[in-house]
C-alpha positions in Angstrom: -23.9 263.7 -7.6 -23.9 260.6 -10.1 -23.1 257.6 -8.0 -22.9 258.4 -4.5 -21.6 255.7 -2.9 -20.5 254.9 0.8 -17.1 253.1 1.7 -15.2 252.1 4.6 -11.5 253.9 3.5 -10.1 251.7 6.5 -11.5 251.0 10.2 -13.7 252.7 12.4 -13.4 255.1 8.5 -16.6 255.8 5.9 -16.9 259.0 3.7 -19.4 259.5 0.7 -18.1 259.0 -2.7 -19.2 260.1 -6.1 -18.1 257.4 -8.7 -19.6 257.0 -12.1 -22.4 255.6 -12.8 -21.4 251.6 -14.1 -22.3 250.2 -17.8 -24.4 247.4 -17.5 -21.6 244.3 -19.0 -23.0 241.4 -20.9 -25.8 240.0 -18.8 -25.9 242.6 -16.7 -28.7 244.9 -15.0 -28.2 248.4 -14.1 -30.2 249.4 -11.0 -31.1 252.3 -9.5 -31.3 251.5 -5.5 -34.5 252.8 -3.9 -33.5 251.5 -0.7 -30.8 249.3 1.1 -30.5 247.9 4.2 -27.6 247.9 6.8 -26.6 244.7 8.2 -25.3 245.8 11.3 -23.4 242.0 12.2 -21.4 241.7 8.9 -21.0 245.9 8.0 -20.0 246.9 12.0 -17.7 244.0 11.9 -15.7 245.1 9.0 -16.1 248.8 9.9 -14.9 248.6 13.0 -11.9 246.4 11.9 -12.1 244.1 15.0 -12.1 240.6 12.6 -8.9 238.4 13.5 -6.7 238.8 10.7 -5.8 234.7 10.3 -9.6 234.2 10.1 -12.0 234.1 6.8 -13.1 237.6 7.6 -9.9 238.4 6.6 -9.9 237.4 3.0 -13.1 239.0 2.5 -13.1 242.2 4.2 -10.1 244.4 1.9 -10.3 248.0 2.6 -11.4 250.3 0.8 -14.7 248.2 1.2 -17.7 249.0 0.0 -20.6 247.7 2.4 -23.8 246.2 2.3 -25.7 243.5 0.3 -29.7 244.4 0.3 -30.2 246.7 -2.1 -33.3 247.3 -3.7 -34.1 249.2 -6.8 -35.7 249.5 -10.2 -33.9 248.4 -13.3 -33.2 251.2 -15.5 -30.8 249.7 -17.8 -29.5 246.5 -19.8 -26.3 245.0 -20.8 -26.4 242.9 -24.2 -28.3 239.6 -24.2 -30.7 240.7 -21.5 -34.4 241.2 -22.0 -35.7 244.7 -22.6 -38.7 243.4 -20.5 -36.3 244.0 -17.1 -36.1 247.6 -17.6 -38.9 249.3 -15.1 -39.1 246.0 -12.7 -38.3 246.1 -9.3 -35.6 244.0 -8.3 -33.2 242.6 -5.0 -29.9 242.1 -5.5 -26.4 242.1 -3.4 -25.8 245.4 -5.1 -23.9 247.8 -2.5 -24.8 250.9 -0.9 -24.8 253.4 -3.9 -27.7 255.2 -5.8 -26.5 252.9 -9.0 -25.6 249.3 -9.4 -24.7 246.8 -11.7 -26.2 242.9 -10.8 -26.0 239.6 -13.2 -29.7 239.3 -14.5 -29.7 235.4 -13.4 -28.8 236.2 -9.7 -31.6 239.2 -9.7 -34.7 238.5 -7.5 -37.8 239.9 -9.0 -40.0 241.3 -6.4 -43.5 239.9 -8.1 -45.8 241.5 -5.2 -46.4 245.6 -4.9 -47.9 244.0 -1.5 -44.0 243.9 -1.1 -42.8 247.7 0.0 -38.7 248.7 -1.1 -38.4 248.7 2.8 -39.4 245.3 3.7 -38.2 244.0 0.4 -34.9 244.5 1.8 -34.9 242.1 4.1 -34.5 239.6 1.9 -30.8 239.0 2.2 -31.3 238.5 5.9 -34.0 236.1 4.7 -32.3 233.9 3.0 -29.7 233.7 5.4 -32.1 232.3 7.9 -34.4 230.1 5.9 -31.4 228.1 4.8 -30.2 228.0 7.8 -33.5 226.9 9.5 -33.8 224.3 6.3 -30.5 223.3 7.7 -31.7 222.3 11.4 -34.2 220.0 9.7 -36.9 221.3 12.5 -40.2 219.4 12.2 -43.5 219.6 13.5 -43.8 219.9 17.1 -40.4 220.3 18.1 -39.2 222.9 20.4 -36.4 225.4 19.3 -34.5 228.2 21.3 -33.0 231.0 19.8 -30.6 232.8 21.0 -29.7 236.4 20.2 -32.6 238.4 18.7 -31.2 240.5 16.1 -32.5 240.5 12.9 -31.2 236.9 12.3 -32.6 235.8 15.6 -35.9 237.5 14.9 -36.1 236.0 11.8 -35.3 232.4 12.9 -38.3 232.4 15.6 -40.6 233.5 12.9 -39.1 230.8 10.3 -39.0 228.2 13.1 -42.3 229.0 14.3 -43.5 229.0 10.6 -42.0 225.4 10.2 -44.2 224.3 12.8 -41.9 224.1 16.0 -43.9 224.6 19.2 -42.8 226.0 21.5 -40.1 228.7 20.1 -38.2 230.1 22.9 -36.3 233.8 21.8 -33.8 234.6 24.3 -32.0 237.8 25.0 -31.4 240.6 27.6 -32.3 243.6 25.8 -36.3 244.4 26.5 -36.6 245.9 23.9 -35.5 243.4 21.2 -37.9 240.6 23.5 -40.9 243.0 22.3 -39.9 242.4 18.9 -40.9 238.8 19.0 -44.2 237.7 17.2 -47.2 238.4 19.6 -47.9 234.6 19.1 -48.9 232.1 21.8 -46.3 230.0 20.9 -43.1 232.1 20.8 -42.3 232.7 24.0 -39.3 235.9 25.0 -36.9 234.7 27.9 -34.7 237.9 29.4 -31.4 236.3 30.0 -30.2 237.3 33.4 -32.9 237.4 35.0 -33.0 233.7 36.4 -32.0 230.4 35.6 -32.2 229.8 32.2 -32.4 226.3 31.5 -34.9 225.8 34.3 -37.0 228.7 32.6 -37.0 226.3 29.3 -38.0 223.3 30.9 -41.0 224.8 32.3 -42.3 225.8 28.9 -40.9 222.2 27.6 -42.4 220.0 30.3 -38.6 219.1 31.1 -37.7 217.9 27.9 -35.5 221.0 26.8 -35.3 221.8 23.5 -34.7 219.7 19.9 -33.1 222.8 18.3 -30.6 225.8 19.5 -29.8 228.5 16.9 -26.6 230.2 17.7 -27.1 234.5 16.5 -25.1 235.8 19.2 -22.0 235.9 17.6 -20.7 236.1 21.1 -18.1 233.2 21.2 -17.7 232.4 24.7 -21.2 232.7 25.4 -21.6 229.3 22.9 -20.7 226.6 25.2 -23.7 227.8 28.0 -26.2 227.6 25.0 -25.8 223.8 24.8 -27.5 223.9 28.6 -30.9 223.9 26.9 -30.4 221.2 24.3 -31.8 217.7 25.1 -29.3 214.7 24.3 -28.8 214.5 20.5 -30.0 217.7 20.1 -29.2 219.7 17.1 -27.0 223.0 17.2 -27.3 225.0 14.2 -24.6 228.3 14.3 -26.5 231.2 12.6 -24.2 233.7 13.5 -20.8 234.6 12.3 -18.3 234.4 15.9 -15.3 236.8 15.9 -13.8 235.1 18.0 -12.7 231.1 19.0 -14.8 229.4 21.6 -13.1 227.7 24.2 -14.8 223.7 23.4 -15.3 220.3 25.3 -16.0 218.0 22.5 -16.4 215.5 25.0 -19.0 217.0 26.6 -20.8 219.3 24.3 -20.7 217.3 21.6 -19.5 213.2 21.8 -21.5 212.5 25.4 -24.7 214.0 24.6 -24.6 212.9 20.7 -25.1 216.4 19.8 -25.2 217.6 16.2 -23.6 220.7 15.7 -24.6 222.3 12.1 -22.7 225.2 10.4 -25.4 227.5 8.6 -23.3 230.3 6.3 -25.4 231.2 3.7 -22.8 230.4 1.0 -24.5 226.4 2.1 -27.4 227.3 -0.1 -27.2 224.9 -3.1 -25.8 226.7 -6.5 -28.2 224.8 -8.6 -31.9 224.0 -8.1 -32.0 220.0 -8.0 -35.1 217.4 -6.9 -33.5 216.6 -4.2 -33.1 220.1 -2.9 -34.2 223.0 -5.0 -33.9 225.8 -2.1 -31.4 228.0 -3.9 -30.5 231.4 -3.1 -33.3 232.9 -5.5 -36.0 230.4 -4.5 -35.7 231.4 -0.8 -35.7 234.9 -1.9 -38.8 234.6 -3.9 -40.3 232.4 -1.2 -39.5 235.6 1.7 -41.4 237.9 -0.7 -43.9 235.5 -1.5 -44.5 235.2 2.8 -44.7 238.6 3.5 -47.3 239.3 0.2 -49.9 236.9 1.6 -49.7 238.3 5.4 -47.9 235.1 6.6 -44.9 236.9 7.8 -44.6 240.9 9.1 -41.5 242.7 8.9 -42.3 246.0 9.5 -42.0 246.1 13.2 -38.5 244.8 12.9 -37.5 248.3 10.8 -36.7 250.6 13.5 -34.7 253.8 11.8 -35.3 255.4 7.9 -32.5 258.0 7.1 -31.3 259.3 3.8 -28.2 258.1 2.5 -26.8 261.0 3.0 -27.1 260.4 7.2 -25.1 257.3 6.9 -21.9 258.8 8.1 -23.0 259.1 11.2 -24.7 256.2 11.7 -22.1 253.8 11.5 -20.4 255.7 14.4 -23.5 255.5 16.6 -24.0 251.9 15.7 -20.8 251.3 16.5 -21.3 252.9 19.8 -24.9 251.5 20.6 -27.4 249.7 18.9 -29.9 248.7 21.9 -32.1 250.7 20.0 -31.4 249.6 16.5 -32.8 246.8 14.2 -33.9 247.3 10.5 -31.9 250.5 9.6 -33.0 251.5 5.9 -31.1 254.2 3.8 -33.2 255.9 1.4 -31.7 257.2 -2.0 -32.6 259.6 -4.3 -35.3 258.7 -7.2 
C-alpha cells in the first residue's frame, strides 16, 4: 500500500484507503507517521454523525473526513525553501491518520527529547488543548480546582492544575476505572459521582470553602448547570470540553448572583503569534508538554490504554462507539 489512510465516507462509516503518497509544497515537510493518536471526543463525534447541523461542528466536520490530529512521525522529505537539516527529525504535527503526511515546517513541533517515546509524544495535541485552557482559568497557588470528566482532557487538566500549584485538585467521575487514572498524589483527590452528595464531598476536602476553579470535560450539556454547585461565589468556570448539545441556563443564578466567570477554552484561543505579554502559542505549549514529560514532571503512560495497528482501526471506531469505559489513550501504529 503507499498511503493508507483512514476516512469517515459518511456516519457511523470508515474504510482504509490507499492514496498517493503527497509532494511536500513550498515550505512543506513530508512525514512518515510512526504513530497517531485517536481522540475519541472530537473523531466519535464526527463518526458517529450525532453534531447538530446549525452548530460549528457543522462547518467543520464535511464528509468524506479524514480524522485525527496527533500524528507523529519522522520527516522523510522537503518542499523548496526548507532546511535539509529536518529530514530524519522527529516531529508532531496535526497531520491525519495516514502512514504519509504533508505539515507546514513553521507549525511542526520538533520533539527535542528521545526521553519522549512516539507514544506519549502523541499526546501532545491533547496537551495543548489543556494547558491553554488551564492558562485560561488563571489558577494560582493554593487554589482549589474540580474537574469534572476524566477523559484524557480531564486527566490532563488535574495534572496541569495540580502542576500550577492548585491544592486541593478534586477529579470527578463515575467510572472506577478512569478515578484510578488520577496521579497517585496526595493532593489530587478522585470523587465517584453518584455515590453521595457531591458538593458536601468537596467541602470536606475544601474546609467549606468550595472550589476557585471548575473545568467543564464532560461534554455532557445538561449535566453543566449541577457543576456550578461546587464553585464558591465569583468563582471561575472554564469549559474544556466541546458540548453537543445546548444547556438549558439561569444567568441569573449561575452566573449574575454569584458573580461567576464563565471562560470558553477552544484551543483555536491560543495566541497566533508569540508576544511579551503572552508568548504561550500553540508550539510553545507543545514544546513545553514534551519538555514536562522528558524531565519526569509529568507521566503519560498510564493514560495509554490500547496499541493496535492501523490496520485494526476499522473496528475500533465501532467499539468505541459502542463503549469506551475501558478506553483512554488509543495509539495506532504504522508501518516503518
Amino acid at each position: 500500500m503507499k498511503n493508507p489512510t483512514l476516512v469517515f465516507p459518511g456516519p457511523q462509516s470508515i474504510t482504509i484507503e490507499d492514496r498517493e503518497v503527497p509532494t511536500p509544497s513550498e515550505g512543506q515537510l513530508l512525514i512518515r507517521t510512526q504513530r497517531t493518536l485517536v481522540s475519541t471526543g472530537t473523531e466519535l463525534t464526527v463518526y458517529r454523525g450525532e453534531f447538530p447541523e446549525s452548530s460549528s461542528w457543522s462547518r467543520l466536520a464535511k464528509y468524506p473526513f479524514l480524522p485525527g490530529y496527533s500524528n507523529v512521525g519522522v520527516v522523510v522529505e522537503v518542499g523548496v525553501g526548507v532546511d535539509a537539516s529536518w529530514i530524519g527529525k522527529r516531529v508532531g504535527t496535526y497531520g491525519p491518520h495516514a502512514a504519509y503526511v504533508v505539515a507546514p515546517c513553521d507549525q511542526a513541533r520538533l520533539i527535542h527529547s528521545d526521553r519522549v517515546s512516539d507514544e506519549v509524544a502523541t499526546f501532545f495535541t491533547i496537551a495543548e488543548i489543556v494547558l491553554n485552557g488551564v492558562r485560561r482559568s488563571q489558577v494560582r497557588l493554593g487554589e482549589s480546582v474540580a474537574v469534572y470528566g476524566l477523559g484524557l482532557l480531564g486527566q490532563l487538566a488535574a495534572r496541569f492544575a495540580r502542576l500550577s500549584g492548585a491544592l486541593p485538585v478534586l477529579g470527578i467521575d463515575m467510572s472506577p476505572y478512569r478515578l484510578s487514572l488520577l496521579e497517585s498524589h496526595e493532593s489530587v483527590i478522585p470523587v465517584q459521582a453518584g455515590q453521595g452528595d457531591i458538593t458536601s464531598l468537596v467541602k470536606q476536602h475544601t474546609r467549606d470553602r468550595l472550589v476557585d476553579v471548575v473545568f467543564e470535560v464532560t461534554g455532557n450539556a445538561s449535566l453543566i448547570p449541577s457543576e456550578f454547585d461546587v464553585l464558591r461565589n465569583q468563582g471561575r468556570f472554564v469549559v474544556l470540553s466541546s458540548p453537543r448539545d445546548k444547556t438549558l441556563f439561569d444567568f441569573h443564578d449561575l452566573c449574575n448572583a454569584p458573580s461567576y466567570t464563565i471562560i470558553g477554552a477552544h484551543n483555536y484561543s491560543h495566541p497566533n503569534h508569540a508576544t511579551p505579554d503572552n508568548p504561550w502559542t500553540y508550539l510553545r505549549d507543545g514544546e513545553l508538554f514534551f519538555d514536562l514529560v522528558a524531565s519526569g514532571s509529568l507521566d503519560i503512560e498510564p493514560l495509554i490504554s490500547h496499541r493496535a495497528s492501523f490496520e485494526e482501526a476499522v473496528s475500533w471506531y465501532p467499539r468505541l462507539d459502542q463503549a469506551r469505559d475501558d478506553a483512554m489513550g488509543v495509539v495506532f501504529t504504522w508501518p516503518a
